[in-house]
VEXTORZA-126926 format. One record per residue (C-alpha): residue number from 1; residue in one letter; x, y, z. Coordinates in steps of 0.1 Angstrom, whole numbers. Layout:
<pts>
   nr  rest      x      y      z
  NUM     A      X      Y      Z
...
</pts>
This chain:
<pts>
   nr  rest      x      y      z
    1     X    444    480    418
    2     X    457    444    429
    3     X    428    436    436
    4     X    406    447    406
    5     X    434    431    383
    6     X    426    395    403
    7     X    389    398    399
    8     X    394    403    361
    9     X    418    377    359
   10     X    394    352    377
   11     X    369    361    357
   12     X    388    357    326
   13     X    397    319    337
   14     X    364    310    349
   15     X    348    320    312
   16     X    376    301    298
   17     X    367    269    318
   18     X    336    269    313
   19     X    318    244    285
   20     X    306    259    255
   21     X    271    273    251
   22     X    257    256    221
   23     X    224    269    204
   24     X    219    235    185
   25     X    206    204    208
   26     X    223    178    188
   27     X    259    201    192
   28     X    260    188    228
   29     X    270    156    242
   30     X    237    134    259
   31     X    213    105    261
   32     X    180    110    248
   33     X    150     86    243
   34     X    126     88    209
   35     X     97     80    196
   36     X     93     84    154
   37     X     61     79    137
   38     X     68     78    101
   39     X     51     63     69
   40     X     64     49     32
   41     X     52     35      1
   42     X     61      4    -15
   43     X     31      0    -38
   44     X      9      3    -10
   45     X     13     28     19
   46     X     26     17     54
   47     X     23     31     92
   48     X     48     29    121
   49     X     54     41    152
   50     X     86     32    169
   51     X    101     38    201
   52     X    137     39    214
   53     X    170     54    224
   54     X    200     78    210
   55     X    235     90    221
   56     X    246    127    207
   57     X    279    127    204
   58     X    283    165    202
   59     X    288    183    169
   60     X    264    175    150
   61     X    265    141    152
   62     X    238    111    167
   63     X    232     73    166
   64     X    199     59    177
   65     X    182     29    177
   66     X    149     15    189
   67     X    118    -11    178
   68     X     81     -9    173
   69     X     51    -17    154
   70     X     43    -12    114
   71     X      9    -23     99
   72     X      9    -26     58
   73     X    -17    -46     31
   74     X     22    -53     12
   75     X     28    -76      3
   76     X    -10    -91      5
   77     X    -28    -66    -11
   78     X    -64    -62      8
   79     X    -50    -78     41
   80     X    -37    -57     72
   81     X     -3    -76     79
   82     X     14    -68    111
   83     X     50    -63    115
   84     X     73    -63    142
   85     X    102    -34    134
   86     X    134    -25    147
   87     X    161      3    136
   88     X    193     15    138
   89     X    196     55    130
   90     X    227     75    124
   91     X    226    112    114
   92     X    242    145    112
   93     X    231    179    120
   94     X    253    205     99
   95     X    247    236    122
   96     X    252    254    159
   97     X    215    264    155
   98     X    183    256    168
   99     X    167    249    131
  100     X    198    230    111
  101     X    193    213     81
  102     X    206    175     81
  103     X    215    144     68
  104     X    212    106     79
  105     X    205     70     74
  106     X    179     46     86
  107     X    184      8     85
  108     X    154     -7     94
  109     X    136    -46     93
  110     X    106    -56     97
  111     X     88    -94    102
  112     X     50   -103     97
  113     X     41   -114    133
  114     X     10   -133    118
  115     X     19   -154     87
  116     X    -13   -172     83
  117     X    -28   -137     74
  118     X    -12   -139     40
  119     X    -31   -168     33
  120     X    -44   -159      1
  121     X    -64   -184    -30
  122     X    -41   -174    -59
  123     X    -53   -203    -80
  124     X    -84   -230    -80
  125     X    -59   -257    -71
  126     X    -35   -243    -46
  127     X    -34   -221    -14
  128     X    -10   -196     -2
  129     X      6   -187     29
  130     X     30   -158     29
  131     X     59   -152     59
  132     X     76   -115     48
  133     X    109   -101     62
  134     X    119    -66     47
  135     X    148    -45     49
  136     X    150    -13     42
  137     X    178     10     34
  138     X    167     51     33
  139     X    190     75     36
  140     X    173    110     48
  141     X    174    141     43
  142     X    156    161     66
  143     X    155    192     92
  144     X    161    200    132
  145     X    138    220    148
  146     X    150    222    186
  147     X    147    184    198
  148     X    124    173    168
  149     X    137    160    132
  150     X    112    155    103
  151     X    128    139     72
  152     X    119    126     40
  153     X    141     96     24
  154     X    144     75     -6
  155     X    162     40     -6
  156     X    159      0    -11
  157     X    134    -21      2
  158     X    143    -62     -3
  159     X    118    -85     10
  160     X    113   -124     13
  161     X     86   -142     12
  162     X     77   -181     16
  163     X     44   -192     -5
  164     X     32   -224      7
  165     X     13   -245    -19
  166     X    -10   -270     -6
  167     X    -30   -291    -30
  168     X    -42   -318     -7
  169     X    -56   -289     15
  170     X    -70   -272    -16
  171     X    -90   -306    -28
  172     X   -103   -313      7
  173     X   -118   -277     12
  174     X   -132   -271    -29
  175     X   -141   -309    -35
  176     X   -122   -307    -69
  177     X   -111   -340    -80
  178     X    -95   -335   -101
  179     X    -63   -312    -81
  180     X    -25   -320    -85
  181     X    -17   -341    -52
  182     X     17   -333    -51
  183     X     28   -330    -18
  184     X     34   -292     -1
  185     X     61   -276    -10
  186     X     76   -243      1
  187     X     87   -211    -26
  188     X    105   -185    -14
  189     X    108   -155    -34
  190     X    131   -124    -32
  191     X    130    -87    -47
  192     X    139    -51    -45
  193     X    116    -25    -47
  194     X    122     16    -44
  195     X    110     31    -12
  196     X     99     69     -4
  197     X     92     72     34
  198     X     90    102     56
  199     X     85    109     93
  200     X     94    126    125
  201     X    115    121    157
  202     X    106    135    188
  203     X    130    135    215
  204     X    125    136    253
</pts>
């Protein structure tokens, strides 16, 4: 009888010590990496694909961030700009279960890795160049499926841009005689814009 009560009692301790068993991934402490895809509308639709790194804090609750590529005609419409992004991520995952509904928060900013693409003819006398950093502000709302998220968010977008007018260059390459040579000057304009952006993070 000693002996049966021991067994039960170690067996009572040893399902005591031991860690709980949680359904949800993101109710569990670890590192994971991720890569997102995702896409959002300014205007004009945009493509990323990101890659990076996230620490679950257990219940429920994740920080992540990571960099990557995004490829957009904004703000030059009819040119594919290319940006360089990065990200910082921070979200929480309301239940113990392997599908949990969930909210978060993605910071993101992005710069044109090729200015002189935005070079654009907005007027007979003048050129443009365009340099663009963005940053966006979207708060999610979205679902976990196992390791995977897929949102949808709604937020800010600011941008700046730098329009370089050139009339000398503009005279030389038109042969117009008659254009403004006032020397180049730099314009730098800034403006917020709604964004609607959704995506998915996948999560190895």
């Amino acid at each position: 009888m000693k002996r049966v009560l021991a067994i039960l009692a170690g067996v009572c301790l040893t399902g005591i010590s031991l860690p709980a068993q949680h359904k949800s991934y993101f109710y569990s402490k670890g590192l994971d990496f991720e890569w997102s895809i995702a896409c959002h509308t300014i205007g004009e639709a945009a493509a990323e694909t990101t890659i990076g790194a996230g620490y679950r804090f257990g219940k429920g609750w994740m920080m992540s961030a990571g960099a990557g590529y995004t490829g957009c005609t904004f703000p030059n419409k009819g040119k594919w700009n290319h940006f360089l992004t990065a990200y910082v991520e921070g979200k929480y995952s309301f239940l113990d279960r392997k599908v949990s509904p969930y909210l978060g928060i993605r910071i993101k900013g992005q710069y044109m890795l090729s200015p002189d693409i935005g070079k654009l003819v907005v007027i007979p006398d003048y050129d443009r160049y365009t340099s663009s950093r963005q940053l966006f502000v979207l708060p999610q709302v979205g679902v976990d499926i196992k390791k995977t998220s897929i949102w949808i968010g709604l937020g800010s977008h600011f941008a700046w841009e730098i329009e370089h007018y050139d009339a000398e260059y503009t005279q030389n390459s038109h042969n117009n005689p008659a254009a403004d040579m006032t020397p180049p000057k730099d314009i730098e304009w800034q403006y917020l814009m709604p964004c609607f952006a959704l995506g998915a993070t996948f999560r190895f």
